[in-house]
ZASESE-421604 format. One line per 5 residues: number of its first residue (from 1); their letters; for each residue x, y, z of C-alpha. Coordinates in steps of 0.001 Angstrom, whole numbers. Each point is the difference from the previous one (the first is absolute). Layout:
<rs>
NUM	A	X:Y:Z ~ ...
</rs>
This chain:
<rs>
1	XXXXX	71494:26090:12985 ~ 195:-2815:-2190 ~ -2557:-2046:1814 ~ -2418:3153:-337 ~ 882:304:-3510
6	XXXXX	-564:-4033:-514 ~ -3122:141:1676 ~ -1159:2774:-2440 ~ 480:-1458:-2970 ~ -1372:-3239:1249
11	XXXXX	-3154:2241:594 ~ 186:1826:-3432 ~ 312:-3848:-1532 ~ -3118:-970:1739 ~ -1578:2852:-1162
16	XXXXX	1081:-562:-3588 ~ -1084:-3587:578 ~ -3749:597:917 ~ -49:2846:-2802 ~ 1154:-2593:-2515
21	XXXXX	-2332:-2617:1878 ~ -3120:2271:-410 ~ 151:121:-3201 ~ -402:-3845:-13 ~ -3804:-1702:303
26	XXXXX	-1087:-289:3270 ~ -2770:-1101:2201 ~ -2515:2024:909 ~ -1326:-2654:2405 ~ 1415:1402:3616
31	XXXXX	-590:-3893:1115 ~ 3340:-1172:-2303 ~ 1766:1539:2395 ~ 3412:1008:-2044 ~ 1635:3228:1059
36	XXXXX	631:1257:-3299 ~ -3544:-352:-1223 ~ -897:1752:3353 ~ 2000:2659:-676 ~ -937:782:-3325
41	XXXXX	-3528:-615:867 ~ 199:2985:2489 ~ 1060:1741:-1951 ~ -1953:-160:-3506 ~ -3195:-489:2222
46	XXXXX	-599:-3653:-1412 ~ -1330:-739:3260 ~ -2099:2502:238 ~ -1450:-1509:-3646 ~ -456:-3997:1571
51	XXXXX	-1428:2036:3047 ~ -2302:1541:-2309 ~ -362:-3110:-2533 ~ -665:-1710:3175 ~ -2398:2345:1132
56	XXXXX	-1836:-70:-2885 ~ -844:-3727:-224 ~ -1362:144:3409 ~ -2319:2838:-809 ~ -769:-2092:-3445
61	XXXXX	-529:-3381:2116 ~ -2191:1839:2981 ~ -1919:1738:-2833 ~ -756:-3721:-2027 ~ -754:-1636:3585
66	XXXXX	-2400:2685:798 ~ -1598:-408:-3325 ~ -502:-3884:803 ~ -1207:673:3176 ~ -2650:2322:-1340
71	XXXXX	-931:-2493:-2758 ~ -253:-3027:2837 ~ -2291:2751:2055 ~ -2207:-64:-3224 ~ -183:-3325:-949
76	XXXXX	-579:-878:3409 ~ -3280:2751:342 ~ -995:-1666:-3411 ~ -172:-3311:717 ~ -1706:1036:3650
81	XXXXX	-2584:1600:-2375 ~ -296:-3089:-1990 ~ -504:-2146:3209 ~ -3030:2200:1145 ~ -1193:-600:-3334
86	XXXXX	140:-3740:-340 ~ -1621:41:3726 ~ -2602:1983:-975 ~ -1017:-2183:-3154 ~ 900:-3077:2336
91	XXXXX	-2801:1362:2180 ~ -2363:1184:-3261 ~ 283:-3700:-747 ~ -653:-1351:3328 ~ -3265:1927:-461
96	XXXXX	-420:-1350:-3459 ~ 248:-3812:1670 ~ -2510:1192:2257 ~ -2444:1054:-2220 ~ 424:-2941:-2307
101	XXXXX	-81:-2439:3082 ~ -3700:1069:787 ~ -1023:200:-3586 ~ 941:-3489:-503 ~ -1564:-658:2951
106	XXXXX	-3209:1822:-403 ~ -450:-973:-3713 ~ 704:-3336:898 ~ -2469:-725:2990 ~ -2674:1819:-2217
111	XXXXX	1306:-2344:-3218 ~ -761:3137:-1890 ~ 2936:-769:-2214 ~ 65:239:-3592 ~ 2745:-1755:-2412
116	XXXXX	1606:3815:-688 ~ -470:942:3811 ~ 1923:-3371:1206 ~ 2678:855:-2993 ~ 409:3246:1395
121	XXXXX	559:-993:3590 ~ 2099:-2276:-1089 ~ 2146:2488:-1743 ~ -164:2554:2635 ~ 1065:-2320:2400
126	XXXXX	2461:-1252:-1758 ~ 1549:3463:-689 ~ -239:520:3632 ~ 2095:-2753:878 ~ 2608:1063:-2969
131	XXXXX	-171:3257:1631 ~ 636:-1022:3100 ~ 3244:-2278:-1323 ~ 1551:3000:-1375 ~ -716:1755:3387
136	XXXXX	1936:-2761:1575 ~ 2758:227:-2516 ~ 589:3692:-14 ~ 457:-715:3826 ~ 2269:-2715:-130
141	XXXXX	2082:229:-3021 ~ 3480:1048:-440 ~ 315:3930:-231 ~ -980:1173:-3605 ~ 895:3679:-1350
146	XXXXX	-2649:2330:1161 ~ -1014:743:-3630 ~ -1216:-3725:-237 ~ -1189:-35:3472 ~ -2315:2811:-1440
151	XXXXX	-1325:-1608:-3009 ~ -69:-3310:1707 ~ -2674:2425:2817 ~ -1110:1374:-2772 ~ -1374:-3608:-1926
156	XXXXX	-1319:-1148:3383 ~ -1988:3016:520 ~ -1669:-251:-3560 ~ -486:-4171:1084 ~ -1785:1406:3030
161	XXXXX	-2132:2293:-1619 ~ -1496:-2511:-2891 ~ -519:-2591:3506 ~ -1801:3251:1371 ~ -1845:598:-3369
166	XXXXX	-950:-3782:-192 ~ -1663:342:3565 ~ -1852:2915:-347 ~ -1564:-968:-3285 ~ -828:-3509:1952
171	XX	-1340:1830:2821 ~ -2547:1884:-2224
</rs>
């Protein structure tokens, strides 16, 4: 009887123990691995909160990686759209090059020429060749924001229309 009776209070002391104990801080993190805090943390539910806290910062990380993934998706359609542009004044410009090419070449073998006509050629062509620089550059040059990518479209386009302006009124 006295063992049993030993044992007993031995079990009431532990259980006086962790009652004291859970009062105490503990960790709510099941990976610290104390028995106490384990203890406690069944019972009070505080892992059932870092579950949930847990929980919660995925769902917040997954939602902030979708949102990146949606905004790479659009950048990526924009600057597609920007390439189609730039190869479609790339190729308005070709045309331009063209049509200045046999000007020069017709005007010249006819030495029909005035001082203003050779100063315009002159100027279309060299916008041409500017034109086609930038053309080269937007190609080749390091990745710029698509909002500069846009105006920088957006300047060569107006460049290519006063060449094409320049060789119309020469062609008259």
């Amino acid at each position: 009887m006295a063992g049993l009776r030993r044992c007993g209070l031995m079990l009431i002391g532990a259980g006086i123990a962790a009652a004291l104990l859970s009062g105490c801080e503990t960790e709510q993190d099941p990976r610290s691995g104390a028995f106490i805090d384990g203890v406690t943390n069944l019972y009070t539910g505080g892992y059932r909160d870092y579950v949930n806290e847990r929980q919660d910062d995925l769902q917040k990380t997954q939602d902030r990686a979708n949102t990146l993934e949606a905004r790479a998706r659009s950048i990526t359609a924009e600057r597609e759209e920007l390439e189609r542009e730039l190869q479609q004044a790339s190729d308005e410009l070709a045309g331009l090059q063209k049509r200045l090419a046999d000007l020069q070449e017709n005007l010249g073998a006819k030495r029909q020429l005035s001082t203003v006509q050779r100063k315009k050629l002159d100027e279309a062509d060299r916008r041409a060749k500017l034109a086609r620089t930038r053309v080269s550059t937007l190609r080749t040059a390091a990745p710029q924001s698509v909002e500069a990518q846009r105006q920088s479209i957006a300047d060569l386009k107006s460049l290519i229309g006063s060449v094409g302006a320049m060789v119309q009124d020469l062609s008259r």
